[in-house]
C-alpha positions, 0 to 999 in steps of 0.5 A: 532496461531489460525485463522486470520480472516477479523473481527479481523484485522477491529476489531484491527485497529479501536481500535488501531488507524490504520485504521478508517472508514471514516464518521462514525458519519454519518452512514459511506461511503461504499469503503472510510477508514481515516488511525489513528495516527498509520496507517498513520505513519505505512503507510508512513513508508511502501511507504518510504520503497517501495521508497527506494527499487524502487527509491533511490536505483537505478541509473536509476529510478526517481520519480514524482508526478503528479495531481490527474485531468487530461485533460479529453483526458488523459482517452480517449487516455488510453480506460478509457472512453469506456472501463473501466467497472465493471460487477454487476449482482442485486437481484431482490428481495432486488435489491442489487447489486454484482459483478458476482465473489462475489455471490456463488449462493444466495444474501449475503443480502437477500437469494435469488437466483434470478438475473439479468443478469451481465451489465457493468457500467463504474467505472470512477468518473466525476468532472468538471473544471471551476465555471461558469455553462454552462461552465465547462469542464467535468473531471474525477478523475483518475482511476489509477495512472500510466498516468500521468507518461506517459503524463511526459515521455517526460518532464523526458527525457529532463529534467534529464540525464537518458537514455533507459532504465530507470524507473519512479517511483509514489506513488498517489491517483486513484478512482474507483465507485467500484460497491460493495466496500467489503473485508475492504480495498482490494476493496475501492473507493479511494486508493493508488498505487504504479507504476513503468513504465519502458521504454527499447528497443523493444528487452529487452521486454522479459529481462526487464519482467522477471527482474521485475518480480522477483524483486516485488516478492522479495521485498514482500519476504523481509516484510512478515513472511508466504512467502508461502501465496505469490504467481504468477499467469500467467493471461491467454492468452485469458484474456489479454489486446489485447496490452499486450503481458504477464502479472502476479499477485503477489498474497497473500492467505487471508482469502476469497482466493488468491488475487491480490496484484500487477500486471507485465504488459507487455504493449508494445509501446501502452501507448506512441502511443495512447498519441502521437495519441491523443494529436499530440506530438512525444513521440518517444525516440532517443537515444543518442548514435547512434542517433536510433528513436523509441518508447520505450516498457513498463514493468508496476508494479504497486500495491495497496498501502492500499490492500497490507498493509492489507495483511501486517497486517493479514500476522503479526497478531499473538495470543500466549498463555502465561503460565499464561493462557492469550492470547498475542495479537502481531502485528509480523509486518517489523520493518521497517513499524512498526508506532514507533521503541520503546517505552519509559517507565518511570516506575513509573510517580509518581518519578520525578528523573525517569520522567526526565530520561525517557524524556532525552531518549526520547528526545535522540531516537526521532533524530533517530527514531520515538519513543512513550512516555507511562506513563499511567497504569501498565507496563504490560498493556503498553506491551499489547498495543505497542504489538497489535500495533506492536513496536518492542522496550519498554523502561523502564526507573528504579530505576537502570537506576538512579544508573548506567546508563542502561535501560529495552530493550524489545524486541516484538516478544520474550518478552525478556528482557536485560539491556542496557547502554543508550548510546548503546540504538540507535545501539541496536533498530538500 
């Protein structure tokens, strides 16, 4: 495999429909990115996948989906308005603004060497709520996804049968006016997340933190191929949020250097108390049984859906010499996140007997799973492309599908090919 390199995964996705600059015909929008007619299916098929494992199952986790504007006082409770900040430093002579850890010395626009001192500026993105001017309430965009889990704590609890401790799970939107959006999709204005809060008695804290803990790291395990570009990082003591007690990245080796794929908060009761602070409602929990009254303590999961489905793609972006000579572009990515489970090909598109069998395949797969019809060019240029965009099965239907039932199944990663009666072909892709 040579080098995988940034270039190549944007050069990949935009010419294979995964992942779209968004605006482009305008000149584009710097941090903002539109997912192709195969990214998204990709992308959905990657957040089900976290749903399933996180959500589905378990017997003590449940999910919502809250709004992407909140009350204003949301942020205020949670320290977003005075505390959430990102540090820039500018070049003086081209005035092109970086964040402090991206520069290594000169501008990466320019060469100089000359800078401001790093500022602050705060990272959340204003709207307003009302049409009448003079009379609009100023709002922000949420600058993460976690709050409104916290705002429906109590709406859970009384709403469903889970007791302490349980989980509430959420895939959402959240903005950041990134000073200096870079890294294609690991630094963006607008993403997604996805957030666990797990609420449990002061005492499990510890308990509670290192289950977790694995359990993320775990599920990363599960979809990438080079497990040795995954690691934890233990945030520093000094470092930590003044209300947290620990936290860990899980961190993925890309190729400008480890970074950031989700986080393990230790968040205490500080959610819960500062809600219950600013909005005058008890979100203390009762339990039950014995009748105990407290507020529950928090362990935080939370990850960026678009960051982490990029170090999916440079994780299964491979380049294999064939005998031939040529150079085999292949996508080694989950099956399970893959945008289609096979592929079906009708050899020739020419011979009608061979068309009809193909769609009745077609037509057969498509209750089960998310299959692809190509017709168009050779069948060795149909390989290349559902190679580069990952399917794990082709399908081709032949002459000796029409004298005795079977199919071409190839598979992705090995080229190999065997014949299979279509009846057998769902428990073979299965």
């Amino acid at each position: 495999m040579s080098e995988v390199t940034l270039e190549k995964i944007a050069s990949l996705c935009k010419r294979r429909g995964i992942i779209f600059p968004n605006s482009e015909i305008y000149g584009g929008i710097g941090g903002f990115y539109d997912y192709g007619p195969v990214g998204v299916e990709m992308k959905n098929n990657y957040k089900k996948y976290w749903w399933k494992y996180m959500v589905d199952k378990r017997e003590n986790v449940v999910g919502i989906d809250g709004t992407i504007i909140t009350h204003p006082k949301v942020w205020e409770a949670s320290g977003h308005v005075k505390g959430f900040a990102d540090e820039a430093m500018e070049c003086k002579k081209c005035h092109a603004r970086f964040r402090p850890e991206d520069i290594d010395g000169k501008c990466p626009k320019c060469g100089s060497s000359d800078f401001t001192e790093a500022r602050k500026y705060n990272i959340l993105f204003n709207t307003e709520i009302g049409v009448i001017e003079g009379e609009k309430m100023p709002a922000y965009l949420r600058g993460e996804a976690c709050q409104t889990i916290y705002l429906d704590f109590k709406n859970v609890v009384d709403s469903t049968r889970q007791q302490i401790p349980f989980g509430i799970a959420q895939i959402g939107k959240a903005f950041r006016n990134e000073i200096t959006p870079n890294k294609f999709t690991f630094r963006t204005r607008e993403f997604e997340q996805w957030d666990l809060q797990y609420f449990v008695k002061p005492e499990d804290m510890q308990k509670s933190f290192e289950y977790w803990k694995e359990e993320r790291m775990k599920f990363y395990k599960g979809l990438f191929r080079n497990q040795e570009s995954l690691r934890f990082h233990q945030h520093p003591k000094e470092k930590l949020v003044f209300y947290a007690k620990d936290a860990y990245d899980i961190e993925y080796l890309a190729p400008w250097g480890w970074a950031e794929a989700e986080g393990i908060h230790w968040r205490g009761d500080y959610d819960l108390t500062q809600h219950s602070t600013f909005s005058g409602k008890d979100l203390s929990y009762t339990d039950p049984m014995t009748g105990e009254k407290y507020i529950p303590n928090i362990v935080e999961t939370s990850g960026g859906v678009d960051r982490t489905f990029l170090f999916l793609l440079l994780d299964a972006y491979d380049e294999e010499q064939l005998d031939n000579g040529d150079v085999r572009t292949v996508l080694r990515i989950h099956k399970d996140i893959a945008a289609y489970r096979a592929a079906v090909f009708p050899l020739v598109s020419n011979k009608e007997e061979i068309v009809k069998k193909a769609r009745e395949v077609f037509g057969m797969l498509s209750d089960d799973y998310k299959v692809l019809w190509d017709s168009r060019g050779n069948i060795g240029k149909r390989y290349r492309y559902q190679d580069e965009i990952g399917t794990p099965y082709c399908i081709t239907v032949d002459y000796d599908t029409l004298e005795n039932g079977t199919v071409t199944v190839r598979d992705r990663d090995t080229m190999k090919q065997e014949r299979v009666k279509i009846e057998d072909l769902s428990e073979a892709i299965a």
